[in-house]
Biopython code that builds the backbone (N, CA, C, O; Angstrom):
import numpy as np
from Bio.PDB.StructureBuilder import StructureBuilder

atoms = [
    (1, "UNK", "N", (1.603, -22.663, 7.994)),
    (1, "UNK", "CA", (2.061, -21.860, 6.883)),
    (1, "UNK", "C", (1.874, -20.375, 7.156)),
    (1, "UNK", "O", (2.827, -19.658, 6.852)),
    (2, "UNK", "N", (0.958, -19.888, 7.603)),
    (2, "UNK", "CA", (0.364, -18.172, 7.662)),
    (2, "UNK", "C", (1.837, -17.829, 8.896)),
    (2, "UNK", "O", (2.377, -16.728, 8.786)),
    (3, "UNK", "N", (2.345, -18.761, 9.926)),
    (3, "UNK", "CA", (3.711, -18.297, 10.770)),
    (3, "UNK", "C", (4.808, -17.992, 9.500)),
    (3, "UNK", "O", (5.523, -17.018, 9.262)),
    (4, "UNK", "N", (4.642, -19.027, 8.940)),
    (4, "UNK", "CA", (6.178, -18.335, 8.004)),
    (4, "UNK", "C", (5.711, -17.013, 7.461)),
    (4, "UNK", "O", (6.423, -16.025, 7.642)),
    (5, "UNK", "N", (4.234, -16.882, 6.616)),
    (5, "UNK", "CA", (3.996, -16.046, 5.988)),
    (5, "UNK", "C", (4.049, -14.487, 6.735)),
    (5, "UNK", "O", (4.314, -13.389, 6.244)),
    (6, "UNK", "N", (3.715, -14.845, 8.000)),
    (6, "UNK", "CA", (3.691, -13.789, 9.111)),
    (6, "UNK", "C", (5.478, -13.152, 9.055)),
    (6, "UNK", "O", (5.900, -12.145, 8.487)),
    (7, "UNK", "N", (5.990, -13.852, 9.612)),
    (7, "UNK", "CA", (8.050, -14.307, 9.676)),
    (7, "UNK", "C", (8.263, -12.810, 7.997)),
    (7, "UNK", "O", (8.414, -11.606, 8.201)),
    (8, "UNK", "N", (8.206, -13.380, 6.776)),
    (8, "UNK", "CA", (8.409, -12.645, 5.993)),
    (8, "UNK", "C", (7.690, -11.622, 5.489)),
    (8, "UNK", "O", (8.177, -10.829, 4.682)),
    (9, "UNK", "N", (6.381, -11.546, 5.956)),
    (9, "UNK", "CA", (6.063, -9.989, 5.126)),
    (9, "UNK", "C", (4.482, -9.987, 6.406)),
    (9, "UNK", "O", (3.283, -10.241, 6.294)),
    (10, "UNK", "N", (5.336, -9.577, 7.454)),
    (10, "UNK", "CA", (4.018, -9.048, 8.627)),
    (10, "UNK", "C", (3.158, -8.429, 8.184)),
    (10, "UNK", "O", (2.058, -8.947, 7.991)),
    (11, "UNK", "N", (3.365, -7.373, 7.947)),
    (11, "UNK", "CA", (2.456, -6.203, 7.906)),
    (11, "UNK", "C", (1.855, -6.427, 6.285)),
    (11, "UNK", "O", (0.774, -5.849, 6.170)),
    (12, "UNK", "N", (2.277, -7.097, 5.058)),
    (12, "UNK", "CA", (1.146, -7.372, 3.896)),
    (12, "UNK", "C", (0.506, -8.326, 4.354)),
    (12, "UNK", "O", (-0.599, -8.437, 3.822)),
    (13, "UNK", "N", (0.814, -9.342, 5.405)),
    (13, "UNK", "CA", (-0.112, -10.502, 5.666)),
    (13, "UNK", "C", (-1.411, -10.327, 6.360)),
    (13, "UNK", "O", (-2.422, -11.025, 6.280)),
    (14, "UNK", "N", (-1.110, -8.888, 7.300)),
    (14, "UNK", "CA", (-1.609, -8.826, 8.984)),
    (14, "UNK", "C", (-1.936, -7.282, 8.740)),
    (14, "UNK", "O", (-1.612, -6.496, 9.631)),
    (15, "UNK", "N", (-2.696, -6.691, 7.334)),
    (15, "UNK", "CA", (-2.793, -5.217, 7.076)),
    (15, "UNK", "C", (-3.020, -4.545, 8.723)),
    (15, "UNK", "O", (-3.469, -5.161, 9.690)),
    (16, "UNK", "N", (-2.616, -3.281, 8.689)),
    (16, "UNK", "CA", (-3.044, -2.328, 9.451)),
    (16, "UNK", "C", (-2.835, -1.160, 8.668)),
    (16, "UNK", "O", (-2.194, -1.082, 7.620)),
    (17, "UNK", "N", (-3.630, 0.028, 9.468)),
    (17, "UNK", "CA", (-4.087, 1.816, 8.754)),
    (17, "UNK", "C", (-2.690, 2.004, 8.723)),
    (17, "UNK", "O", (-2.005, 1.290, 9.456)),
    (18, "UNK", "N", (-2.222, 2.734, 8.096)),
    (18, "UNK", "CA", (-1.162, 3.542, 8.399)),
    (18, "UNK", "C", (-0.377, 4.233, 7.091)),
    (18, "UNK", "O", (-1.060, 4.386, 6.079)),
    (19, "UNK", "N", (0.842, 4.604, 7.064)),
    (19, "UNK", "CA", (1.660, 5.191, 6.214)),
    (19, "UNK", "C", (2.323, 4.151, 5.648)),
    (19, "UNK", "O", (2.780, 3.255, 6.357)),
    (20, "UNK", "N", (2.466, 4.146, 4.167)),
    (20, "UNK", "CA", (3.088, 3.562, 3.363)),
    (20, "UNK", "C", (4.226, 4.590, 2.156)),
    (20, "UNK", "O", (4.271, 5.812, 2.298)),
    (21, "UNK", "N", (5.002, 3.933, 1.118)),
    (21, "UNK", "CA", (5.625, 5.239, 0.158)),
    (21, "UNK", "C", (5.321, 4.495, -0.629)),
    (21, "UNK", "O", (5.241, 3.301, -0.341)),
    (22, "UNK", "N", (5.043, 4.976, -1.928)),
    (22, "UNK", "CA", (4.419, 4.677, -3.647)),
    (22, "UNK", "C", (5.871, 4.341, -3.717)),
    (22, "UNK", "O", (6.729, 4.895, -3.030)),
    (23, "UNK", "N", (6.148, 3.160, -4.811)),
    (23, "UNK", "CA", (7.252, 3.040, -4.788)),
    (23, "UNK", "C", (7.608, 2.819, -6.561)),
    (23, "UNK", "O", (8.742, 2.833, -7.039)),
    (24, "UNK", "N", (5.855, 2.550, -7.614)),
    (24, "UNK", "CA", (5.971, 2.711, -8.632)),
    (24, "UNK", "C", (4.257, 3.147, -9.176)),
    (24, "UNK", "O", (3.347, 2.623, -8.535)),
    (25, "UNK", "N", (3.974, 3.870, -10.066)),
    (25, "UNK", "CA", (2.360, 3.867, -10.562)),
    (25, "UNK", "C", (2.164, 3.060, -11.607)),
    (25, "UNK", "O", (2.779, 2.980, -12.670)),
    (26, "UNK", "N", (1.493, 2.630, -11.309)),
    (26, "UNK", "CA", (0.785, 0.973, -12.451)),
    (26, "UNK", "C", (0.253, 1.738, -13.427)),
    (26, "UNK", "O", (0.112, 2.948, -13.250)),
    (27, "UNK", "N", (-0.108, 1.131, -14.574)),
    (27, "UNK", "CA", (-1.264, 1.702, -15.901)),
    (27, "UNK", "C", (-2.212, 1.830, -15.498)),
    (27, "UNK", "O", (-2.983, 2.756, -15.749)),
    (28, "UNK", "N", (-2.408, 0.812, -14.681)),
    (28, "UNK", "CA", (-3.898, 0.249, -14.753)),
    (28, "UNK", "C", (-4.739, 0.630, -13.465)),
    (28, "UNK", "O", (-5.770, 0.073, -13.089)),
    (29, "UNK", "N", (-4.120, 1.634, -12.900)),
    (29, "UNK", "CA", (-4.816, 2.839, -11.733)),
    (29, "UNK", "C", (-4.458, 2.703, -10.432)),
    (29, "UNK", "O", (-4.902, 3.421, -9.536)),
    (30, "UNK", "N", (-3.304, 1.398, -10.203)),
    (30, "UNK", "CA", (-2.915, 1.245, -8.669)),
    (30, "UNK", "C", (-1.372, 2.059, -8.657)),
    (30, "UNK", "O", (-0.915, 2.997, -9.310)),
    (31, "UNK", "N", (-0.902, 1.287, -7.694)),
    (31, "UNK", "CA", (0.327, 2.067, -7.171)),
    (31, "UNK", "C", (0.560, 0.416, -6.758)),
    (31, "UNK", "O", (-0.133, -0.598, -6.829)),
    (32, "UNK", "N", (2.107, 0.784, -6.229)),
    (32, "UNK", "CA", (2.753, -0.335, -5.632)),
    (32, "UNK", "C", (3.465, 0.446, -4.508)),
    (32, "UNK", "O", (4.259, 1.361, -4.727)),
    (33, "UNK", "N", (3.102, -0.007, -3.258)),
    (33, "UNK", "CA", (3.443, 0.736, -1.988)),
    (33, "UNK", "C", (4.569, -0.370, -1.387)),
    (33, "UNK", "O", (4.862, -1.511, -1.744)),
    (34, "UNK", "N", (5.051, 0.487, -0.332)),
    (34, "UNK", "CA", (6.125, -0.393, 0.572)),
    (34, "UNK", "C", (5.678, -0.070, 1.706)),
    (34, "UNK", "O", (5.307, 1.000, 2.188)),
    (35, "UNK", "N", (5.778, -1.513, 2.233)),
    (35, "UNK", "CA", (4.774, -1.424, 3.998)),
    (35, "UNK", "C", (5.647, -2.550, 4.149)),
    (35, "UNK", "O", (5.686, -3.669, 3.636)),
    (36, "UNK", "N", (6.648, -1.661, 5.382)),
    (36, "UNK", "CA", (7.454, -2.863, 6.063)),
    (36, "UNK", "C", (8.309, -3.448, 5.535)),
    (36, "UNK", "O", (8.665, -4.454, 6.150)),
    (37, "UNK", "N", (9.224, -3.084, 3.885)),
    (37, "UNK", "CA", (10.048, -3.234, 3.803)),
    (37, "UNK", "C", (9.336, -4.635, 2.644)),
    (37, "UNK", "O", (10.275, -5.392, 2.396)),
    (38, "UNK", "N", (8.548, -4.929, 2.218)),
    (38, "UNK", "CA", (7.140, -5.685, 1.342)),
    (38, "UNK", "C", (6.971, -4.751, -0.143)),
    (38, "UNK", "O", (6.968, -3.635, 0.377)),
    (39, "UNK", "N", (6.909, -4.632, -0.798)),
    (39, "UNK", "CA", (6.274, -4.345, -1.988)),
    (39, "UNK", "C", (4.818, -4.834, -2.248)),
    (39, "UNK", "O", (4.524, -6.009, -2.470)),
    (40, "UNK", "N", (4.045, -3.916, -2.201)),
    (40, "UNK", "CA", (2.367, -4.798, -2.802)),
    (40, "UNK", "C", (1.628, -3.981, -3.249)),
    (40, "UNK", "O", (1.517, -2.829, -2.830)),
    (41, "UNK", "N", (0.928, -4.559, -4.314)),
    (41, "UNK", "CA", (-0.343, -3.173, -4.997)),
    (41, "UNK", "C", (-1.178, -2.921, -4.116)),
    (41, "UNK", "O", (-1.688, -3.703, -3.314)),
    (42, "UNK", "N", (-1.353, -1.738, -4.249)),
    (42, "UNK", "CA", (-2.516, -1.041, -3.772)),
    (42, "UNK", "C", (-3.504, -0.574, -4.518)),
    (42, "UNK", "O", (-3.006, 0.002, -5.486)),
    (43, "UNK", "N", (-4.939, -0.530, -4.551)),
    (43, "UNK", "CA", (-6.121, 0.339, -5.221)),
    (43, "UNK", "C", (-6.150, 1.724, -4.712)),
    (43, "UNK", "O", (-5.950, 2.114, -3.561)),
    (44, "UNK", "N", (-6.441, 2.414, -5.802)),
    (44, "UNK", "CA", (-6.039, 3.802, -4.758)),
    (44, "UNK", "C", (-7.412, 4.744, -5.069)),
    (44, "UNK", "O", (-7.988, 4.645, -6.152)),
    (45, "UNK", "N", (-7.857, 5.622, -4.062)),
    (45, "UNK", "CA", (-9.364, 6.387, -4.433)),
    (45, "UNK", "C", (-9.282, 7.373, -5.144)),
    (45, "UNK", "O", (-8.287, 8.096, -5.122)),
    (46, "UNK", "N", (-10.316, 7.590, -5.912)),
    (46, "UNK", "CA", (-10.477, 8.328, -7.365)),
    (46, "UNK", "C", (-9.832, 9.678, -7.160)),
    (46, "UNK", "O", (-9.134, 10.136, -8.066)),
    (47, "UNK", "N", (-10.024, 10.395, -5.965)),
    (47, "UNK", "CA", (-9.527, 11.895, -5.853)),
    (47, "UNK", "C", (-7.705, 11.570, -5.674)),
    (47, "UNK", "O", (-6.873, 12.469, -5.804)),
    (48, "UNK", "N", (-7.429, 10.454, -5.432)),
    (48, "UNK", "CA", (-6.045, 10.412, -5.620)),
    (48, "UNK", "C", (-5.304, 10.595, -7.259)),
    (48, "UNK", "O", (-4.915, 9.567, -7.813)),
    (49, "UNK", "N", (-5.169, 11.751, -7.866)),
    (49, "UNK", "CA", (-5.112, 11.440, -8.978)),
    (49, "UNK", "C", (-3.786, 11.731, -9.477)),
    (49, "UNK", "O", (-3.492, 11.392, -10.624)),
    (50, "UNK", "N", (-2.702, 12.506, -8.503)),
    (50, "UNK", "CA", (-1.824, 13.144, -9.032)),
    (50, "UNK", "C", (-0.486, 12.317, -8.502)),
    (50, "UNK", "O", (0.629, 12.803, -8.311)),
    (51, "UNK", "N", (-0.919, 10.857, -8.304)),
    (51, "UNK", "CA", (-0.069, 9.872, -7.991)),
    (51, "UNK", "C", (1.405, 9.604, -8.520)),
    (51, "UNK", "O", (1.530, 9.155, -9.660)),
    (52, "UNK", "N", (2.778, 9.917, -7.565)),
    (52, "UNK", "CA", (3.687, 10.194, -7.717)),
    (52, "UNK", "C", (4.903, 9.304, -7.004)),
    (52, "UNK", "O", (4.701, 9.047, -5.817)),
    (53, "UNK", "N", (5.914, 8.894, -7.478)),
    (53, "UNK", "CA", (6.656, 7.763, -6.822)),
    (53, "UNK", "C", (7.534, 8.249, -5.721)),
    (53, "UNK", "O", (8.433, 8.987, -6.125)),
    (54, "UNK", "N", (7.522, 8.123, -4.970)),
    (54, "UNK", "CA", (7.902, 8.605, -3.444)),
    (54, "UNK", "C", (6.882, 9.153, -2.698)),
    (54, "UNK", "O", (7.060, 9.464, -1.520)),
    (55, "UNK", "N", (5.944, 9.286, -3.204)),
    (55, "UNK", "CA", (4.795, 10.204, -2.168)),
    (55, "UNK", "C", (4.372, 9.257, -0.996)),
    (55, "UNK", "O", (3.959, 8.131, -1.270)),
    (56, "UNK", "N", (4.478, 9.754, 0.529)),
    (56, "UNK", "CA", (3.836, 9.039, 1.524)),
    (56, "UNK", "C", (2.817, 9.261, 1.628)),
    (56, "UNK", "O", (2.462, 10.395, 1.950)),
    (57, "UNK", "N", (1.601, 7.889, 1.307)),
    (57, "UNK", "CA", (0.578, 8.003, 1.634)),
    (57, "UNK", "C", (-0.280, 7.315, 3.180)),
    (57, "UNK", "O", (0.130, 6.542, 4.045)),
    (58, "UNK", "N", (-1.620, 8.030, 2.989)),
    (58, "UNK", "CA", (-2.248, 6.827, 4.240)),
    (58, "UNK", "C", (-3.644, 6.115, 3.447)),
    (58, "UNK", "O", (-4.640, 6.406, 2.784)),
    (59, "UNK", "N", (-2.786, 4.791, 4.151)),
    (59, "UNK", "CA", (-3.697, 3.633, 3.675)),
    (59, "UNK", "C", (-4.200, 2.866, 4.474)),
    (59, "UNK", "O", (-3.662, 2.867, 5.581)),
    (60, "UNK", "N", (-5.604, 1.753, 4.240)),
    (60, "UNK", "CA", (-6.567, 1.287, 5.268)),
    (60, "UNK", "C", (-6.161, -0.305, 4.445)),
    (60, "UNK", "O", (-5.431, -0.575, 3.491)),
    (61, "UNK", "N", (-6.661, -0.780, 4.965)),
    (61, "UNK", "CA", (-6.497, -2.336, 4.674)),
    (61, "UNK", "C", (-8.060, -2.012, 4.750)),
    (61, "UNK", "O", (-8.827, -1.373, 5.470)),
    (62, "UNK", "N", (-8.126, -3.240, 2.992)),
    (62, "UNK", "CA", (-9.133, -3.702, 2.994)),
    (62, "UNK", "C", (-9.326, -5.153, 2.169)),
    (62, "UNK", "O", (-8.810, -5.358, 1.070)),
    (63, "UNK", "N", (-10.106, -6.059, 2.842)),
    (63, "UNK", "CA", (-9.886, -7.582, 1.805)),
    (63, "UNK", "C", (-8.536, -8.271, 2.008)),
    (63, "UNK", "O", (-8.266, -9.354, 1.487)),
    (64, "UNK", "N", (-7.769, -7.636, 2.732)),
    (64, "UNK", "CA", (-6.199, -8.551, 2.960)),
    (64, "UNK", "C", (-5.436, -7.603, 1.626)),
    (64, "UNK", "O", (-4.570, -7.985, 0.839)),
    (65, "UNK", "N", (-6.055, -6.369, 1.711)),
    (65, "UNK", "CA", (-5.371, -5.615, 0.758)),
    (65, "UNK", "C", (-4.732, -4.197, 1.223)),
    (65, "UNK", "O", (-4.335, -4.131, 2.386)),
    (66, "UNK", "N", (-4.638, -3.333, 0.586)),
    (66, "UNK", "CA", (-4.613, -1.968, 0.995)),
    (66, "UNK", "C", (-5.435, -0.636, -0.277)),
    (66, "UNK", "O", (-5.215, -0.629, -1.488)),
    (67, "UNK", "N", (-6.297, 0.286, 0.427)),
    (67, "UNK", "CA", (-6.256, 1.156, -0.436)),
    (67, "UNK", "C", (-5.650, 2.427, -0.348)),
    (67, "UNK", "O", (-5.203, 2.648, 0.778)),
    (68, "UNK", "N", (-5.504, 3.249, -1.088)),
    (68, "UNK", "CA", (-4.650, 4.347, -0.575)),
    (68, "UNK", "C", (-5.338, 5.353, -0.528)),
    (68, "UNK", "O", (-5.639, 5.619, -1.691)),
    (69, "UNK", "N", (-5.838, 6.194, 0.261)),
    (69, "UNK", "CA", (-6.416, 7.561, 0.641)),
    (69, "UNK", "C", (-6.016, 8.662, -0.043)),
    (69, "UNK", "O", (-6.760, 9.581, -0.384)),
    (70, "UNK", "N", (-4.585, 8.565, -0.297)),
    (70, "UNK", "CA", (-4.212, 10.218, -0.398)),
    (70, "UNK", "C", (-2.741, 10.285, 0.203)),
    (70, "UNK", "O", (-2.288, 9.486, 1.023)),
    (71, "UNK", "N", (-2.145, 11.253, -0.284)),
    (71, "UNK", "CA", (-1.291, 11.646, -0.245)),
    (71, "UNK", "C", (-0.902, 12.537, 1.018)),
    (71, "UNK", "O", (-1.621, 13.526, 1.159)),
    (72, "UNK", "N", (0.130, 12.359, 1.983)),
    (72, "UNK", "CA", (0.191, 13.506, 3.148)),
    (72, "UNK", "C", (0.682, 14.892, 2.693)),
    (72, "UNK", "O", (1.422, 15.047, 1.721)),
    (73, "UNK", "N", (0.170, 15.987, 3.544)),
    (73, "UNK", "CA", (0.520, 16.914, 2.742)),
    (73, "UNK", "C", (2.224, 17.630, 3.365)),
    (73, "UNK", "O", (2.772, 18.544, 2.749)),
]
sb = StructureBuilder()
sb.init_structure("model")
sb.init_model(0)
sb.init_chain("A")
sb.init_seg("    ")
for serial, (resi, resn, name, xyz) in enumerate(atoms, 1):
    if name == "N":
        sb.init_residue(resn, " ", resi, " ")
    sb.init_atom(name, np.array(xyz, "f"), 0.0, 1.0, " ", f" {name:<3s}", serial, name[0])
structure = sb.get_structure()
């Protein structure tokens, strides 16, 4: 099962660091990023506050998740 899961959404299955784009801001303090063409929430860190839909951020995988650092400038 984790091959198919791999097949359709690599990079949410198989996190790595890198650049993602906000693609909506949640209520409830995340974001929803696109990594690889995937949609998935992200937790994002407290100094991130001025969270905006298109902004490219860099994010770390953590837990089979992602958090988001910040915004590039």
């Amino acid at each position: 099962m984790a091959e198919l899961i791999d097949q359709i959404m690599p990079r949410a299955s198989n996190p790595t660091a890198g650049s993602a784009v906000v693609a909506a801001v949640n209520d409830d303090g995340t974001v929803s990023i696109t990594v690889a063409g995937s949609a998935v929430t992200a937790t994002c860190m407290e100094y991130y506050t001025d969270r905006a839909v298109g902004d490219v951020v860099f994010v770390i995988p953590v837990r089979g998740g992602y958090v988001v650092q910040g915004r590039f400038g």
